[in-house]
Every structure is written in C-alpha cells, then in structure tokens.
VODREN-193229 format. One line per field, with one value per residue (C-alpha): x negated, y, z. Coordinates in pm, 1 decimal, padded with zeros to 6 digits, always signed. Example, Ala and Ser with C-alpha at 12.3 -4.5 7.8 and 13.67 -1.06 7.14 Angstrom:
u	c(-01230.0	-01367.0)
v	c(-00450.0	-00106.0)
w	c(+00780.0	+00714.0)
//
This chain:
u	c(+02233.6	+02094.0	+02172.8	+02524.6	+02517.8	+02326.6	+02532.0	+02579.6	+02707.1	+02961.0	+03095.3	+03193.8	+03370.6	+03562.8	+03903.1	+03997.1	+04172.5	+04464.0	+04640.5	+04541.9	+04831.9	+04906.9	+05247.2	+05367.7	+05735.6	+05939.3	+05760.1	+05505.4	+05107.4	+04865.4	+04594.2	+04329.3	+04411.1	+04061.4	+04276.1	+04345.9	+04662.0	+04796.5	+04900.8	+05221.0	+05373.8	+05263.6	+05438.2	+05741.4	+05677.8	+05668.4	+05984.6	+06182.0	+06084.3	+06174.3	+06472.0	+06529.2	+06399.5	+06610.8	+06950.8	+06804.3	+06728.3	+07066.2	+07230.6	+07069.7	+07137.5	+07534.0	+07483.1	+07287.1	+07631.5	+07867.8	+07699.8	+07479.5	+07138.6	+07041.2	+06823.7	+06704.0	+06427.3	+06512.9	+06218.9	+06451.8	+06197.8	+05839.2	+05894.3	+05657.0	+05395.7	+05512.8	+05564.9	+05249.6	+05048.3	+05185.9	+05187.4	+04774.5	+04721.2	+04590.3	+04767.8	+04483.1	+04496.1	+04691.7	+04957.9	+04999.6	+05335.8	+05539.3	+05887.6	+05954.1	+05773.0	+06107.3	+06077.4	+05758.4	+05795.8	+06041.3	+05822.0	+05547.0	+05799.3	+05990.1	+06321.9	+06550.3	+06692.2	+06353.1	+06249.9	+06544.8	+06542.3	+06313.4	+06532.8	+06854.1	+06706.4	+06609.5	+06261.8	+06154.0	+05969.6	+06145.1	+05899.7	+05570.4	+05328.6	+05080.9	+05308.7	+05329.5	+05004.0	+05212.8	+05159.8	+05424.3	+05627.7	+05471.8	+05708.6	+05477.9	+05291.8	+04915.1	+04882.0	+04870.5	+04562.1	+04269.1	+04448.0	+04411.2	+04059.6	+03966.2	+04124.1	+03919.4	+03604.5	+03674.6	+03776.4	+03432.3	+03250.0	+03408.2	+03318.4	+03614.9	+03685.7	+03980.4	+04108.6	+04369.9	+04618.5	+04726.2	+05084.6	+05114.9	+05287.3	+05158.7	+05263.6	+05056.8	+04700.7	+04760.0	+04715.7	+04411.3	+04473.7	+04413.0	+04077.2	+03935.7	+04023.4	+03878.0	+03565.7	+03522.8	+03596.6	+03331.1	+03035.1	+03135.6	+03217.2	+03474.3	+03732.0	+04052.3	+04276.7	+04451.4	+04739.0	+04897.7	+05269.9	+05254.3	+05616.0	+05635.5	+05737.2	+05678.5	+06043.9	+06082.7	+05735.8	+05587.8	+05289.5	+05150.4	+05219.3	+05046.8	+04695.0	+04484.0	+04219.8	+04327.4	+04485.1	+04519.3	+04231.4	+04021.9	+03999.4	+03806.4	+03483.8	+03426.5	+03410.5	+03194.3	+03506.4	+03576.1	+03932.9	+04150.2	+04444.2	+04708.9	+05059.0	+05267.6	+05579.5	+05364.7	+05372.2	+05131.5	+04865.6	+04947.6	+04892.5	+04611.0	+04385.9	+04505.6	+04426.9	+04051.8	+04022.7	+04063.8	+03809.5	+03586.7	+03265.5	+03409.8	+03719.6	+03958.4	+04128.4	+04415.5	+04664.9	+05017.6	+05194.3	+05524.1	+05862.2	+06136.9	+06476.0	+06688.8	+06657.6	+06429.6	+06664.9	+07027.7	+06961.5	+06828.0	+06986.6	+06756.6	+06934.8	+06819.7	+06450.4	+06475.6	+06721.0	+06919.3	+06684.7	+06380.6	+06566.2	+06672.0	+06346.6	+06186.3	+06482.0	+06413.8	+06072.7	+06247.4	+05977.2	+06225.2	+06324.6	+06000.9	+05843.5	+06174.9	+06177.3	+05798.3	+05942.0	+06211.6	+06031.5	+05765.6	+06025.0	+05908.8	+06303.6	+06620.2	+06966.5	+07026.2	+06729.5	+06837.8	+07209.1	+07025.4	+06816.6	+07100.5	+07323.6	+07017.6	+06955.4	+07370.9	+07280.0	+06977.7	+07200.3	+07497.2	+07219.0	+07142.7	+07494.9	+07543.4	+07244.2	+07316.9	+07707.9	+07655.5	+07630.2	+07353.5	+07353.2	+07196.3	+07086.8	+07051.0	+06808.5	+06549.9	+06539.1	+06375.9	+06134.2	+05755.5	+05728.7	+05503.4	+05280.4	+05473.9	+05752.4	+05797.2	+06031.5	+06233.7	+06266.3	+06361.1	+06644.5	+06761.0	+06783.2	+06968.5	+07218.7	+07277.8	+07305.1	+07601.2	+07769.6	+07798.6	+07904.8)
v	c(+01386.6	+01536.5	+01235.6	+01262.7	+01604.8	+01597.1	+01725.3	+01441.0	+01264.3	+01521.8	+01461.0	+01080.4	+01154.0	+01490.0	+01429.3	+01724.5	+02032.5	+01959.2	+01598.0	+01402.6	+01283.0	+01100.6	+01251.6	+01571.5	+01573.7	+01596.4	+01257.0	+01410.9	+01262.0	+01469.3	+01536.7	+01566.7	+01320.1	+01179.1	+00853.6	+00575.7	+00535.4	+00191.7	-00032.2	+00009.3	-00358.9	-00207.0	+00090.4	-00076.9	-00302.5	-00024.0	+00099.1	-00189.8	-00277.4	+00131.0	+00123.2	-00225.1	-00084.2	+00241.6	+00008.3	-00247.4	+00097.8	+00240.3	-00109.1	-00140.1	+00246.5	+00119.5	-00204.1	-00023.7	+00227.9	-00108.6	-00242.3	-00531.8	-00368.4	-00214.4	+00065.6	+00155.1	+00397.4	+00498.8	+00532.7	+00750.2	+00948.0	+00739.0	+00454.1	+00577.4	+00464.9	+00180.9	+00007.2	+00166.0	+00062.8	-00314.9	-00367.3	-00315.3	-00563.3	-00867.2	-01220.6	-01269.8	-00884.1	-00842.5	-00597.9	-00431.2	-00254.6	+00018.8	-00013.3	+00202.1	+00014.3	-00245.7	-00198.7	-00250.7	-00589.8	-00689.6	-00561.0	-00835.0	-01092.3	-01114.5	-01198.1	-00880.3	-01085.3	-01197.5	-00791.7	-00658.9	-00897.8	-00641.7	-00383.0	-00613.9	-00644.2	-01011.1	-01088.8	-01288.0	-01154.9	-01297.9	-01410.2	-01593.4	-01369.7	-01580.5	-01702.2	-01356.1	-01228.2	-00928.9	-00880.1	-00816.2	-00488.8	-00233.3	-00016.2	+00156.5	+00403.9	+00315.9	+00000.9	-00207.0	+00011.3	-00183.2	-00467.2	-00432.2	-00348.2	-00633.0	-00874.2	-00773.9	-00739.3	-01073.7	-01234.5	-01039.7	-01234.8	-01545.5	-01452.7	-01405.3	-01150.8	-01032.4	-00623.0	-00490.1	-00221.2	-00045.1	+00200.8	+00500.9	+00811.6	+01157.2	+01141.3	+00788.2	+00988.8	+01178.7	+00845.3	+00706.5	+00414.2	+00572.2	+00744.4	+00410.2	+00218.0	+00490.5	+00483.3	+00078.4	+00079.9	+00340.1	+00151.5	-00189.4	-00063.5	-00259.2	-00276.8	-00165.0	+00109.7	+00337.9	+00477.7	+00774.2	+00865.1	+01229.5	+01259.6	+01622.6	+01518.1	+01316.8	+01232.7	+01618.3	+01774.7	+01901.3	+01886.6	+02194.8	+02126.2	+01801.9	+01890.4	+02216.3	+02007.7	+02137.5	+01786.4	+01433.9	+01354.0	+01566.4	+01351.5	+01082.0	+01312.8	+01239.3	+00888.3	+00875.4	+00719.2	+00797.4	+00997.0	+01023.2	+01318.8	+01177.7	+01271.5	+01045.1	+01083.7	+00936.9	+00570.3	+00555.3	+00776.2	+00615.6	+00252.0	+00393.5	+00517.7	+00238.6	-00043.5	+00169.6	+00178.8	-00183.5	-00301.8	-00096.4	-00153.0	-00016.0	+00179.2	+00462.1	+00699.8	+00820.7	+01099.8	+01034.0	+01366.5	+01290.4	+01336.7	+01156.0	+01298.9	+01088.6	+01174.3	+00989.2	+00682.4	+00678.9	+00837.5	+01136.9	+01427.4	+01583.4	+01915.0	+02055.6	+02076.0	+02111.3	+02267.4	+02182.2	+02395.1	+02202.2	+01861.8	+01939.9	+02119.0	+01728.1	+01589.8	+01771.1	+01557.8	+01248.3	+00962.5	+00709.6	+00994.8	+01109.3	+00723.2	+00668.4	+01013.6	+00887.1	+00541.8	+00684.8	+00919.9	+00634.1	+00426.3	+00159.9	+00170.0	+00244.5	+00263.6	-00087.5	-00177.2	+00066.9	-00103.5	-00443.9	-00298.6	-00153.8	-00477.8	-00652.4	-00391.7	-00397.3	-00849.4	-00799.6	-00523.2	-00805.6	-01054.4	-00810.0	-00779.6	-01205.9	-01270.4	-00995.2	-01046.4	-01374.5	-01401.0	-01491.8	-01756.0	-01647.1	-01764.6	-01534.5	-01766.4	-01649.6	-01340.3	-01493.7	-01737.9	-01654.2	-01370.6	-01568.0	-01884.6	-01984.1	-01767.1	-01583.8	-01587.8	-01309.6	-01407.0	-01761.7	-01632.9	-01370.0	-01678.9	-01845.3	-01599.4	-01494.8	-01930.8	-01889.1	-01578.4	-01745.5	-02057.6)
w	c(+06231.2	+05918.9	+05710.0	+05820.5	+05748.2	+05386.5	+05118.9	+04966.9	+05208.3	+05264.5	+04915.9	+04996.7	+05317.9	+05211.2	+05027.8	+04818.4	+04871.7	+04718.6	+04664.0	+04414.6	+04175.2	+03810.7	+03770.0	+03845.3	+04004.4	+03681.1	+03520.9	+03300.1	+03357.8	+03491.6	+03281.0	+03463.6	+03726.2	+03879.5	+03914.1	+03676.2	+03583.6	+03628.0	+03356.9	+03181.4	+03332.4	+03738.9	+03630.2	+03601.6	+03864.8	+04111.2	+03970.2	+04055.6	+04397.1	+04479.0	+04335.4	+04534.9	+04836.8	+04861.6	+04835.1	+05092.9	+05322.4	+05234.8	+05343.6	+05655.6	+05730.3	+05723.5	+05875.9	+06195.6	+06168.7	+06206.2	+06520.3	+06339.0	+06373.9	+06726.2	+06561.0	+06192.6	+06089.1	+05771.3	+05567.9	+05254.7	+05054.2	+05155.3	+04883.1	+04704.3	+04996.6	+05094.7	+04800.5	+04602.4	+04871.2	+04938.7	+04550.3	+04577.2	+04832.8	+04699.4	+04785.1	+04987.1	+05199.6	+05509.8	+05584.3	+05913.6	+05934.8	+06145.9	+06247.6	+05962.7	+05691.1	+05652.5	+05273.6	+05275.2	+05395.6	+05150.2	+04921.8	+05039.4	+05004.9	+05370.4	+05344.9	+05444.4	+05757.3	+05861.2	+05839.5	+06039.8	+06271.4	+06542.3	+06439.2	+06586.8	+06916.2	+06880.6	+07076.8	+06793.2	+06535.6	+06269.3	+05972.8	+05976.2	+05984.1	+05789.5	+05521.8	+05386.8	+05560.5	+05711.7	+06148.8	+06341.9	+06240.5	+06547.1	+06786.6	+06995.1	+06843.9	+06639.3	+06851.5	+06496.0	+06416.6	+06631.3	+06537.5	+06155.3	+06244.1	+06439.0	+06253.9	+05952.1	+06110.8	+06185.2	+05865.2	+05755.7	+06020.3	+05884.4	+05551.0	+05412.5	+05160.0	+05287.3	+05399.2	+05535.3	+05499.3	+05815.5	+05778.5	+06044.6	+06078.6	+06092.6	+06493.2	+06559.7	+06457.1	+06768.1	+06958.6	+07134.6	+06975.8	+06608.4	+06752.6	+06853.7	+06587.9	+06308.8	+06554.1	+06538.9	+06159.7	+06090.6	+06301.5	+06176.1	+05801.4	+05843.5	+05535.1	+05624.6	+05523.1	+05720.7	+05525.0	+05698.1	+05582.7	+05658.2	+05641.2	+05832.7	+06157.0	+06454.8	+06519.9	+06624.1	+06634.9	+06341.0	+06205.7	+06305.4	+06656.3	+06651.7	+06449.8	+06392.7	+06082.9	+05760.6	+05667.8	+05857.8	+05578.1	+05721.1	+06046.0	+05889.9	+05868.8	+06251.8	+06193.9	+05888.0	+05709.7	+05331.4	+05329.4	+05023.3	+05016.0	+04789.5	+04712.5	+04895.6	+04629.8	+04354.5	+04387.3	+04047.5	+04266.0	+04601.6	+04410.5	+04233.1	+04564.0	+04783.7	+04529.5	+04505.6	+04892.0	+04962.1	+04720.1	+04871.6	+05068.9	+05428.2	+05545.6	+05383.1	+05539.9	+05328.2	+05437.9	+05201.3	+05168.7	+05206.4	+05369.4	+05545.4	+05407.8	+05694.8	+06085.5	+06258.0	+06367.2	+06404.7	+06751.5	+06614.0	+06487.7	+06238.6	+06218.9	+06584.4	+06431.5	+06042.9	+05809.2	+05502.4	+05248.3	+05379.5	+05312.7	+04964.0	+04832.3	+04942.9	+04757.5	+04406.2	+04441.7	+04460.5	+04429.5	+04230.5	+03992.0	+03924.6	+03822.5	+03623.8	+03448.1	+03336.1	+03239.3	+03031.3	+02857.1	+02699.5	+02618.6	+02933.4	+03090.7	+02890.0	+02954.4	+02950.7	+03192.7	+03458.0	+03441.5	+03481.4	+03790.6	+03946.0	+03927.3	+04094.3	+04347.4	+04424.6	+04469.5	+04706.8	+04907.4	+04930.2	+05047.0	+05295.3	+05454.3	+05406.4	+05641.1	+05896.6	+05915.5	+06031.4	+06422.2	+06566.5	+06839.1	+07139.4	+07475.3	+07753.3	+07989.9	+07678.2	+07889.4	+08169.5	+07915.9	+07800.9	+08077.6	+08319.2	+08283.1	+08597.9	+08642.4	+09025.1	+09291.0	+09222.7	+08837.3	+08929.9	+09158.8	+08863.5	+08629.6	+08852.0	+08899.2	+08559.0	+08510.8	+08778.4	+08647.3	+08282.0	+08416.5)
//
C-alpha cells in the first residue's frame, strides 16, 4: 500500500484538474498545451472525416425518420472523439465500438451500409470484423469493455504488438462490466484504452446522478490505471492523448468532455430532461467549427477546399441513402436459426407454423 500511495505514483495515475486541450473553442492554439500538436497534414485529416461524419450522421438521422433504419443514436457534437481517437489507432490496433460510435466506424473504413446494418434490425453484424479490425458495434451497456481487454491481453500473450481502443458512455462506467474490466487491465497491464464520451447524460440521467468522484478520470486511481481528462470537442487533443495512450506500456483511462446535442435515439425526447440554453451553449463549441476556424486561419483550408469537402461529404451522404433504399431480402425461418445446437420442441413447432402461415 505505500508504494501505491507514494507521491509519485500519484502523479502518473491523477489526470489534471482541468481538461487538457490544443485549441481553445474559437480555433486559436493553446499555448501552453502539455500536448503535442499534431502535424499540419492530421490536422486536416481530422477535418475531413468530421465534416464526412456529421453528413453520414445527419443522413442516417433522416433515413431512421423514413422507416429504413429501426433505431439511430445520433452521435451530433462527439466527432471530435470518435474520429480523433480512430485516426490514432494504428492499422494494426483494434477498435471496439458502441452503438453510437457509427461514425467512428466509417471512420476505420466500414462501409456506411455495413455500419447501419445493427441499427436496421438485421441479426447480422454486417462487416468483417477482422478486415477492418473493428468488434461488433455493442448494444448493451460496457459489455465491449472485458472484451477489448481480453482480447489484448491475449494478442500480448501471443506476442503481438497490438492495443485496443474501447468507446463508452458516461452511463456504461456505472456498469459492473466497466469495474471488472478496469480491474483486469490494471493487474495484467494490459494495453487498452478506455475512452469515455462524457457526453452529460445517460440517455436521461445526468451525470451528477450517476457519480460523486470529481471526474469519470478520477475512477482510474482505484485500479492503478493512468487517466487522462481531455476535452472531448478538440479532436487535435483527443488525437493527441489517445495516439499517447495506446503506445503506452499498460492501460489509459481517458474521460472526453463532451456533449450530445441530439436526444438520445429517435425514441427519446430530449426536452423532458434538458433545456434549449443547455443545447445551444454546447453548440457555440461546435467541434467541426472550432478545427476549421484553426485551419482557416493558417491558411491549411480555404474557400475552395471547404466547397470541395462539402461536394464530397453531399457523395458519401447519397451513398448512404443508395445502399439503405435498397430492400433487403429477408427470410423469416432465420428467426428460428443459430438459437440452439439442436433446436427444441417448442421452437421446432413455432417454425413450423410460421412455415404454414407464409405458405
């Protein structure tokens, strides 16, 4: 206990008091940013695949309103996280996403009908998982969190040098799941990194309701894991502290302040538990402004290259509604397949009656 307890120790696993950032909200650098600012080519990197990813969220927002998507969880506002973090991973690192985390997915690579294809109520998951070294997008809360553990302790027993990158929400850290897999991570040093989107709410319940620790961060002191305190509407900070935390020796906790300016799904009506002055003060810290206001300003994106962005953006949106206008063939007897090794009595007899009502 006194080792854990030495000062210096201390230092490595506290993240600071306030969040750590490269630009402040308008565009301008921060000067005395402990982080290293990434190069001027990620910079603009990161600016694209936002700008992408807020048209490909925007589409799929409509699309769920049309009837071709069952359910969409807009992630508006967090594009800063996802795609910061995703654009650290090395081709080698594995993602482990959210239902949320859509954009980050296309971000990785997945094609847009291979990401939404949970959200449409299909049973299959809809991308290979080790083409683009992404699991399966996860529904029920934190469960992806042992799993991104596990399977890197594993690749380190292998002796691979691969890590992984594991997305939550603010809610999913008051899951069991989250406690064991911080626990395992910390014994086994294993290198992962959990990257919680604070984004104010779990679906209705606020932060304060869900946590008395000064800050999600905070949390990784019980586990003897590192924890970073970033703002989660910098994608140049949330690039720079994830790409740091998965080269390092063990796991990262890092708490992304951040917020999500649509409700929760399109079942959700955001206005019972939050009101309009809360949304727009979020919106005035707009992650894609901020990056581009920094672009603009040293000459990195003009006029001319935000027109050419756009017009892509406006072709991967139209790509979008191509692949999920088209009907999907379907077979109902699926219902009944992969439940059982050897399926039982009563599910052979609902089979068969569902075979005689279509026929």
């Amino acid at each position: 206990m006194a080792r854990l307890r030495a000062p210096e120790r201390e230092r490595t696993l506290l993240p600071s008091e306030e969040p750590l950032s490269l630009l402040r909200k308008d565009g301008s650098p921060v000067e005395d940013s402990p982080l290293e600012m990434p190069d001027d080519d990620v910079l603009v990197r990161l600016h694209r695949h936002m700008v992408i990813g807020r048209r490909f969220d925007t589409q799929a927002t409509a699309l769920t309103k049309q009837g071709r998507l069952a359910v969409y969880p807009s992630s508006r506002g967090q594009e800063a996280c996802q795609v910061g973090a995703v654009l650290a991973l090395r081709e080698q690192d594995w993602l482990f996403p959210t239902y949320r985390d859509s954009v980050a997915l296309v971000t990785r690579g997945v094609d847009p009908a291979g990401a939404l294809t949970l959200l449409r109520g299909d049973w299959h998951l809809g991308y290979d998982p080790h083409e683009h070294r992404v699991g399966p997008q996860c529904t029920p809360l934190a469960t992806n969190t042992p799993h991104a553990v596990g399977f890197a302790h594993a690749a380190r027993l292998k002796g691979e040098d691969t890590a992984a990158l594991v997305m939550l929400g603010d809610g999913a850290t008051s899951e069991g799941d989250t406690h064991e897999a911080l626990n395992f991570a910390g014994v086994w040093r294993t290198p992962v990194v959990f990257l919680v989107q604070n984004n104010g709410y779990a679906i209705s319940v606020p932060l304060s309701k869900q946590t008395a620790a000064p800050s999600l961060a905070h949390k990784g002191i019980g586990y003897g894991v590192p924890s970073v305190l970033v703002d989660g509407n910098d994608a140049a900070a949330v690039y720079a502290v994830v790409r740091e935390a998965l080269r390092a020796d063990g796991p990262t906790l890092v708490e992304a302040i951040t917020y999500r300016i649509e409700a929760h799904t399109n079942a959700d009506d955001a206005t019972r538990y939050r009101d309009a002055d809360e949304v727009a003060a979020w919106l005035d810290r707009d992650p894609v402004d901020r990056l581009e206001a920094h672009l603009v300003s040293r000459g990195l994106l003009d006029a001319a290259g935000k027109r050419a962005l756009a017009e892509e953006a406006e072709a991967f949106a139209a790509r979008v509604r191509e692949q999920l206008n088209a009907d999907v063939e379907t077979d109902p007897a699926e219902l009944f397949a992969h439940v059982y090794a050897e399926p039982t009595t009563h599910l052979r007899e609902q089979a068969a009656q569902l075979a005689r009502e279509l026929a």
